[in-house]
N, CA, C and O of each residue as an XYZ file, in Angstrom:
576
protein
N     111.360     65.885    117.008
C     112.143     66.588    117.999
C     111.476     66.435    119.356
O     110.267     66.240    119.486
N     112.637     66.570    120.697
C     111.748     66.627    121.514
C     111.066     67.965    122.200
O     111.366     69.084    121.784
N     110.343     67.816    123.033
C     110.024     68.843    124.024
C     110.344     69.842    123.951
O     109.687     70.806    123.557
N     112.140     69.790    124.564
C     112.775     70.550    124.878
C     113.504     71.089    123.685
O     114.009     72.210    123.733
N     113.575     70.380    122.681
C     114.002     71.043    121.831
C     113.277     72.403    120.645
O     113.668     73.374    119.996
N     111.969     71.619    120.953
C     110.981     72.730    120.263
C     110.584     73.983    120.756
O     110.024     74.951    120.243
N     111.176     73.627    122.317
C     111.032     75.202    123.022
C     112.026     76.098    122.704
O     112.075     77.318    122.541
N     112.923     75.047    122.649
C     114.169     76.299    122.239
C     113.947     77.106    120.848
O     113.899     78.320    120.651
N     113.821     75.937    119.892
C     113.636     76.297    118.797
C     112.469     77.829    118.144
O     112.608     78.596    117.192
N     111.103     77.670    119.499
C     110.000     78.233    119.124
C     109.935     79.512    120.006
O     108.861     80.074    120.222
N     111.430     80.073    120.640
C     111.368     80.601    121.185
C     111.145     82.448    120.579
O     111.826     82.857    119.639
N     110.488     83.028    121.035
C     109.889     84.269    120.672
C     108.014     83.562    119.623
O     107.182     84.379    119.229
N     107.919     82.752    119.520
C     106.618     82.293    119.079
C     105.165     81.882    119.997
O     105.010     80.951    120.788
N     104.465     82.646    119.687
C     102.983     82.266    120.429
C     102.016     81.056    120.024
O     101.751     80.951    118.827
N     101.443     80.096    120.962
C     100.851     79.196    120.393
C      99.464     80.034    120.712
O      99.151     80.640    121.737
N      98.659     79.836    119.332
C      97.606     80.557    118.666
C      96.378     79.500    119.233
O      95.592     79.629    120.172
N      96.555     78.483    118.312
C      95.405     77.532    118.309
C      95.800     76.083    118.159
O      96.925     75.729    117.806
N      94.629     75.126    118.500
C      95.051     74.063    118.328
C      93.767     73.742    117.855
O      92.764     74.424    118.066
N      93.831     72.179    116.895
C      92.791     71.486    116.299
C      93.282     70.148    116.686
O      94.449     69.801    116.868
N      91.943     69.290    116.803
C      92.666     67.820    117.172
C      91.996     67.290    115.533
O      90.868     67.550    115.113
N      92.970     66.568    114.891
C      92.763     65.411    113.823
C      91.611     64.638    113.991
O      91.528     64.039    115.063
N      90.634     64.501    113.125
C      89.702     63.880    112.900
C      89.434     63.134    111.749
O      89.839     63.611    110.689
N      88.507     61.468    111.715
C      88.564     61.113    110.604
C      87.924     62.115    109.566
O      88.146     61.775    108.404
N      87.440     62.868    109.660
C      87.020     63.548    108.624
C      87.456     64.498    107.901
O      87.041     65.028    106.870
N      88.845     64.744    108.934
C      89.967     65.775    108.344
C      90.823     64.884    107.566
O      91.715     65.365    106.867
N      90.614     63.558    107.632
C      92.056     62.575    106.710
C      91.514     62.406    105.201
O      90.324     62.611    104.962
N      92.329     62.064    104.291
C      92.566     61.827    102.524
C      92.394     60.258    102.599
O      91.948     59.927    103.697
N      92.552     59.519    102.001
C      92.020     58.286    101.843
C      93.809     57.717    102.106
O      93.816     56.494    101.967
N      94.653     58.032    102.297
C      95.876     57.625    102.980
C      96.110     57.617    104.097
O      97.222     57.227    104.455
N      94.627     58.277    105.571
C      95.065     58.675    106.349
C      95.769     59.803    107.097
O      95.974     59.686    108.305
N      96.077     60.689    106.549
C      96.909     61.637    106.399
C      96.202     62.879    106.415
O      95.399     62.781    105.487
N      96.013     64.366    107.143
C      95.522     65.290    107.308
C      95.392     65.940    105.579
O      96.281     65.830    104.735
N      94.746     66.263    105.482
C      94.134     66.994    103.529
C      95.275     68.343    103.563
O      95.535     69.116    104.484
N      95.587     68.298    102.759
C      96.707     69.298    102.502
C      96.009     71.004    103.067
O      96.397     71.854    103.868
N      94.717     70.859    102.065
C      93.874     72.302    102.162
C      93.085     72.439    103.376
O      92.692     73.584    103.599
N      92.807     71.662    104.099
C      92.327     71.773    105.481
C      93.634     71.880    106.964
O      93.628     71.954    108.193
N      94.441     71.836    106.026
C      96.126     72.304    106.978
C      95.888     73.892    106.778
O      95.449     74.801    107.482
N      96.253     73.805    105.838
C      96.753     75.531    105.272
C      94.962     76.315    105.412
O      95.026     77.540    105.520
N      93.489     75.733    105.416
C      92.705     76.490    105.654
C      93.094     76.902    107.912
O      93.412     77.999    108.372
N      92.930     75.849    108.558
C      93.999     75.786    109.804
C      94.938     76.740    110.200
O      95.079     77.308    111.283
N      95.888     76.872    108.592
C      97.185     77.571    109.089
C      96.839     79.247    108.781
O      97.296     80.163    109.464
N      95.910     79.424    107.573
C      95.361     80.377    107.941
C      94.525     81.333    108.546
O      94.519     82.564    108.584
N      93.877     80.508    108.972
C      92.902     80.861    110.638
C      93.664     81.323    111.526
O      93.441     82.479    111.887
N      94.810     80.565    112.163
C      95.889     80.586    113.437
C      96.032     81.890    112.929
O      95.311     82.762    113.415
N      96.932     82.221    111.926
C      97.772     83.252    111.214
C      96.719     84.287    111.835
O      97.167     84.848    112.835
N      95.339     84.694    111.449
C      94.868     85.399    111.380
C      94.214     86.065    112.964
O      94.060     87.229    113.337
N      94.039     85.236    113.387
C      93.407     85.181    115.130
C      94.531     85.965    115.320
O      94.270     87.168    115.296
N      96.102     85.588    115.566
C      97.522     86.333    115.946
C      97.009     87.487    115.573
O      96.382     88.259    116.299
N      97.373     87.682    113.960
C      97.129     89.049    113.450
C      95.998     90.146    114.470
O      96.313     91.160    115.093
N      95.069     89.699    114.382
C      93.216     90.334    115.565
C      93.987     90.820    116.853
O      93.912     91.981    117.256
N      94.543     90.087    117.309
C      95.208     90.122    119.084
C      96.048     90.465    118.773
O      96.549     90.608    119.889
N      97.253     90.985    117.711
C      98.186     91.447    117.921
C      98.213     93.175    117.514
O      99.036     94.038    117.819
N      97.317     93.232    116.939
C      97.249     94.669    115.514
C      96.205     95.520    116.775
O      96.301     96.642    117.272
N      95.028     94.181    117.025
C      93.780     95.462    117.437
C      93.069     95.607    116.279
O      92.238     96.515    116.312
N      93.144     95.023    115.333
C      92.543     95.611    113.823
C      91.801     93.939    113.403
O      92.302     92.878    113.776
N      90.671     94.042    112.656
C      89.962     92.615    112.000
C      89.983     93.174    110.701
O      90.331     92.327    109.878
N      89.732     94.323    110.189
C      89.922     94.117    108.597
C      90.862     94.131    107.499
O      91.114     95.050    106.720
N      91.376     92.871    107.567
C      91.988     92.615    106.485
C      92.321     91.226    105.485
O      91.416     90.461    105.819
N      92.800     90.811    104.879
C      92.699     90.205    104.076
C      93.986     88.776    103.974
O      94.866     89.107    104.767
N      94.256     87.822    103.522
C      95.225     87.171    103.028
C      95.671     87.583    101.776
O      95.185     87.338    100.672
N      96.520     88.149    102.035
C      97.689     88.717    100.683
C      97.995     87.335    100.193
O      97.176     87.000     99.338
N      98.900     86.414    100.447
C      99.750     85.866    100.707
C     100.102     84.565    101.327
O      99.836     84.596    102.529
N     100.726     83.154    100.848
C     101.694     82.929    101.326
C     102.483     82.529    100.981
O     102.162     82.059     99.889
N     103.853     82.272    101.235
C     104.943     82.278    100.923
C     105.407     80.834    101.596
O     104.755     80.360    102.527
N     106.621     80.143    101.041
C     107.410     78.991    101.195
C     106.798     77.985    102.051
O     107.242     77.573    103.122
N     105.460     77.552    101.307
C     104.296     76.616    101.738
C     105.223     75.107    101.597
O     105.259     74.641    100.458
N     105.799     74.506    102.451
C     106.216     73.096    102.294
C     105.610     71.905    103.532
O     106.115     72.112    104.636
N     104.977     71.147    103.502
C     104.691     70.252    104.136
C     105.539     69.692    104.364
O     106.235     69.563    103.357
N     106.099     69.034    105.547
C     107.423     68.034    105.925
C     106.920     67.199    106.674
O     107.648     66.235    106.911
N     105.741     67.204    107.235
C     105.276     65.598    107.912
C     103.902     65.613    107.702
O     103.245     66.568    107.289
N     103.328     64.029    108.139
C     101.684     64.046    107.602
C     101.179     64.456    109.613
O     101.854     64.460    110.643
N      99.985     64.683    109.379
C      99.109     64.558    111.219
C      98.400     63.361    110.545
O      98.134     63.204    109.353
N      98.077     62.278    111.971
C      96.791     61.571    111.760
C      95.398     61.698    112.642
O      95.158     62.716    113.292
N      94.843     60.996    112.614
C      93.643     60.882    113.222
C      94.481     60.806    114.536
O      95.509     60.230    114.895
N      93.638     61.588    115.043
C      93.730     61.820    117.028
C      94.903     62.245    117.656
O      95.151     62.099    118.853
N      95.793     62.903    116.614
C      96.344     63.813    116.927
C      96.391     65.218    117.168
O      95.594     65.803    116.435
N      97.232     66.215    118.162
C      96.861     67.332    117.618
C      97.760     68.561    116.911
O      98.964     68.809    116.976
N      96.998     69.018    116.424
C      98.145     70.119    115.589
C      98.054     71.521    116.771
O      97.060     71.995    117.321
N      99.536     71.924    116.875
C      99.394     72.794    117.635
C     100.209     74.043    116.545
O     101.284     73.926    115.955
N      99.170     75.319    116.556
C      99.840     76.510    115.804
C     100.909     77.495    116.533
O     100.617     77.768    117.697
N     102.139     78.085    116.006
C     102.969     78.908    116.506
C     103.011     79.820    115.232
O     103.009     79.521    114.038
N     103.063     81.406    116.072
C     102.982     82.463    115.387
C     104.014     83.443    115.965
O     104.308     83.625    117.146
N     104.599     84.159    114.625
C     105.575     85.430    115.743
C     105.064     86.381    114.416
O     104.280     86.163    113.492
N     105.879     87.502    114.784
C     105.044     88.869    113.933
C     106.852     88.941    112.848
O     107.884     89.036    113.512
N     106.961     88.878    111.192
C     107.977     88.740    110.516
C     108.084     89.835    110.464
O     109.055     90.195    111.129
N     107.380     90.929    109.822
C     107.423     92.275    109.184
C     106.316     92.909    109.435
O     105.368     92.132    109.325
N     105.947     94.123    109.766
C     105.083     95.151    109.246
C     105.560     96.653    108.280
O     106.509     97.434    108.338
N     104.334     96.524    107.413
C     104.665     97.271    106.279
C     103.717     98.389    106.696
O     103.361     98.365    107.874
N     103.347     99.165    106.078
C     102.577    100.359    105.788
C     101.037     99.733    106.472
O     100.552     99.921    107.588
N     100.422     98.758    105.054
C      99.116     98.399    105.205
C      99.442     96.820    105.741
O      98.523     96.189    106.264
N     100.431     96.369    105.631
C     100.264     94.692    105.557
C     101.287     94.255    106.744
O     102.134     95.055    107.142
N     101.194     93.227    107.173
C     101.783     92.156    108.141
C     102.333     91.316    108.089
O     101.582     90.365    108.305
N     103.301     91.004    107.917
C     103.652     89.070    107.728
C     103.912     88.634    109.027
O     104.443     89.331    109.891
N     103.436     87.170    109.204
C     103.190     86.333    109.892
C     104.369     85.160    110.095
O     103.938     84.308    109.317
N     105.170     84.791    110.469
C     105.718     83.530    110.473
C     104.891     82.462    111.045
O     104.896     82.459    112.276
N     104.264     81.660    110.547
C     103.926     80.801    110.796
C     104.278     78.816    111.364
O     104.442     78.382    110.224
N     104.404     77.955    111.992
C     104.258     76.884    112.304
C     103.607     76.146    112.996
O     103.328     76.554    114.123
N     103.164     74.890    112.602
C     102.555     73.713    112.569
C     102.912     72.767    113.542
O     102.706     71.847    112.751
N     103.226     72.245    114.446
C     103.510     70.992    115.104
C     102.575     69.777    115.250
O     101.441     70.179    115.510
N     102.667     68.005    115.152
C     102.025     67.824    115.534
C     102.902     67.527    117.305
O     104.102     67.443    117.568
N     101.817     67.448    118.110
C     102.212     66.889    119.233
C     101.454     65.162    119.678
O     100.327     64.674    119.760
N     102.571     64.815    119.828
C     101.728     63.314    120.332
C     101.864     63.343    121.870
O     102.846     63.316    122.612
N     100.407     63.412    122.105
C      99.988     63.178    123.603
C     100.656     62.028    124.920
O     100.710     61.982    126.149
N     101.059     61.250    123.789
C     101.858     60.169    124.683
C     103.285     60.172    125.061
O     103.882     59.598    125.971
N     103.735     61.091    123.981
C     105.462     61.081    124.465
C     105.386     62.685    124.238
O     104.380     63.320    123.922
N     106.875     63.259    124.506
C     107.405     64.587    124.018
C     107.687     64.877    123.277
O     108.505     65.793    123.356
N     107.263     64.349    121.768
C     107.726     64.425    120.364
C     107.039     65.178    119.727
O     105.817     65.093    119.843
N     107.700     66.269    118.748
C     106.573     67.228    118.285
C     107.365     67.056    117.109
O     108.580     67.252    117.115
N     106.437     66.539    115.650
C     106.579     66.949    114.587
C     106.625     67.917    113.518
O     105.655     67.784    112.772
N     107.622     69.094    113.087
C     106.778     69.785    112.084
C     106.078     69.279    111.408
O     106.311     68.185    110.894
N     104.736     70.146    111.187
C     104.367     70.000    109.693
C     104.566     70.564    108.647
O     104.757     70.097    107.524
N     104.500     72.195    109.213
C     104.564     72.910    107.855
C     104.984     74.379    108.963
O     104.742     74.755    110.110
N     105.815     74.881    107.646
C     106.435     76.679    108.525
C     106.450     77.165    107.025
O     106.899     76.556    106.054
N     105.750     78.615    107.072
C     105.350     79.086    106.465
C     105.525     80.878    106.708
O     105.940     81.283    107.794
N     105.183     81.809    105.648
C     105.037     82.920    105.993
C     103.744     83.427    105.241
O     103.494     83.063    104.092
N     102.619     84.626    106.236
C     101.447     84.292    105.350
C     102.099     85.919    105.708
O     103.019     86.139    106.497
N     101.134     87.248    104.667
C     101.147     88.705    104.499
C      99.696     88.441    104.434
O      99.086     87.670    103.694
N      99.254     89.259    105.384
C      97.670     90.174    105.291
C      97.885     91.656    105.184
O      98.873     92.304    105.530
N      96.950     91.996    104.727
C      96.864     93.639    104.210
C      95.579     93.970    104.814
O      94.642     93.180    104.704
N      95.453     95.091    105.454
C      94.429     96.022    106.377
C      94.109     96.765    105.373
O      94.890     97.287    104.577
N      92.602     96.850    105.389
C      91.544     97.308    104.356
C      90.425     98.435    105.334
O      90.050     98.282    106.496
N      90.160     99.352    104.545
C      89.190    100.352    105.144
C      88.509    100.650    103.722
O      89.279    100.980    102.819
N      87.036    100.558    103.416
C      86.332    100.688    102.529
C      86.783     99.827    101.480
O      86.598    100.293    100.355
N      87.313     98.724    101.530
C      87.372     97.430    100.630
C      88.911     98.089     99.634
O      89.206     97.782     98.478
N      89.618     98.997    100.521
C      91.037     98.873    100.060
C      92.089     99.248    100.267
O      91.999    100.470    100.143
N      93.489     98.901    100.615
C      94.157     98.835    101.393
C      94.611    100.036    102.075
O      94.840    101.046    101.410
N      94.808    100.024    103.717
C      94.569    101.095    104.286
C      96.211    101.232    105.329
O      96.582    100.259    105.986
N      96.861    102.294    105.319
C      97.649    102.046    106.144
C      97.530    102.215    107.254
O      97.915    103.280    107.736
N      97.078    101.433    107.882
C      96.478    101.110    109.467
C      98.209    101.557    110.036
O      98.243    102.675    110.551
N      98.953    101.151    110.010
C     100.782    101.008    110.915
C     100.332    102.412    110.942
O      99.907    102.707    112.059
N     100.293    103.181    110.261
C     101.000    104.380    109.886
C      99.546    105.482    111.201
O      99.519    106.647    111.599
N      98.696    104.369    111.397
C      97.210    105.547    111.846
C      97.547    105.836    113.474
O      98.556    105.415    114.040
N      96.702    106.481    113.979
C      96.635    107.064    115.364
C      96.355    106.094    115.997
O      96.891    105.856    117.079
N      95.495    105.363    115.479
C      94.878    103.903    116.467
C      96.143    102.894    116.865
O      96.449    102.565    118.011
N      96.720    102.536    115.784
C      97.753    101.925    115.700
C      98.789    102.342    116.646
O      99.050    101.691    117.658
N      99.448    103.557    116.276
C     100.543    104.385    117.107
C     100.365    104.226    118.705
O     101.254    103.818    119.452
N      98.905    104.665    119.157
C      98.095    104.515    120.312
C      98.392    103.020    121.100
O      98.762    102.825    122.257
N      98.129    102.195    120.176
C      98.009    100.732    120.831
C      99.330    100.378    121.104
O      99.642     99.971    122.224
N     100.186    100.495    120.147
C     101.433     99.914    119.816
C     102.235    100.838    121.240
O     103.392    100.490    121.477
N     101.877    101.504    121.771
C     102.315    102.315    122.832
C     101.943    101.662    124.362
O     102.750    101.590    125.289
N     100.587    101.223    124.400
C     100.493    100.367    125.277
C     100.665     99.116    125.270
O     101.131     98.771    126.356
N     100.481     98.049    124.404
C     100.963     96.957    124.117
C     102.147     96.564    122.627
O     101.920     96.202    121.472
N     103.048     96.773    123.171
C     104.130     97.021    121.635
C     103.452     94.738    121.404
O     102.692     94.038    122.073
N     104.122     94.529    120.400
C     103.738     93.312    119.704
C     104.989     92.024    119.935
O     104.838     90.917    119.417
C-alpha cells in the first residue's frame, strides 16, 4: 500500500517503535524469524501499554489472531502501530500492527496485526488497576 493509504487506514493508531532488520534478525531464507517479530510486537504492545495506563506492572495475557502476511528483510524497517481495543477491570487489549516501510519509495507492507491482552498485577496477582484512584486520577488528566 501506499503512503497515503496507510494513513488513512492507521488512523486513530500510534507509532510506538521502530527496529531496523538486521542480518542477524533473518532465518536462513532471508526473511525476519517469526519469534523475533512477535518478541518486537510484544515490546511495542507493551511500551503503549507504560505511556498509556501510567502503570508497568503487568503481564502478557495474550495474543490473539497472530497471522503473518508479509516477510521484512535485511535493512529494512519495521515500523509498530498501536491503539488501545478494550479495557477490562485488570487487563488491556492492545491492537496491534507491523509495517514494513521501504525507505526508498512510499510503500508500506503489513506484516502482521494482531491483538495482545496484558493484565496489571500488584503482589504477583491480578489487580484491578481501571477500577483504582490512580487510574481514575490519570485517566482525568490524560484520557487514552
Amino acid at each position: 500500500m501506499t503512503d497515503k493509504q496507510a494513513r488513512e487506514e492507521l488512523e486513530g493508531f500510534h507509532i510506538v517503535t521502530r527496529h531496523l532488520v538486521m542480518e542477524k534478525d533473518l532465518n536462513y531464507h532471508g526473511n525476519l524469524y517469526g519469534g523475533t517479530m512477535l518478541a518486537w510486537l510484544d515490546e511495542s504492545s507493551a511500551l503503549y501499554v507504560m505511556e498509556s495506563i501510567g502503570y508497568t506492572n503487568f503481564v502478557t495475557a495474550g495474543m490473539e489472531n497472530v497471522r503473518f502476511k508479509s516477510p521484512a528483510r535485511s535493512g529494512e524497517a519495521v515500523v509498530f502501530y498501536c491503539r488501545t481495543a478494550d479495557i477490562g477491570r485488570s487487563s488491556i487489549t492492545v491492537q496491534t500492527r507491523a509495517f514494513v516501510h521501504d525507505p526508498l519509495s512510499d510503500r508500506k507492507d503489513e506484516i502482521i496485526n494482531c491483538s495482545i491482552t496484558f493484565v496489571c498485577l500488584k503482589d504477583g496477582k491480578p489487580f484491578a488497576y481501571f477500577e483504582s484512584d490512580d487510574y481514575k486520577s490519570r485517566r482525568s488528566r490524560a484520557p487514552l
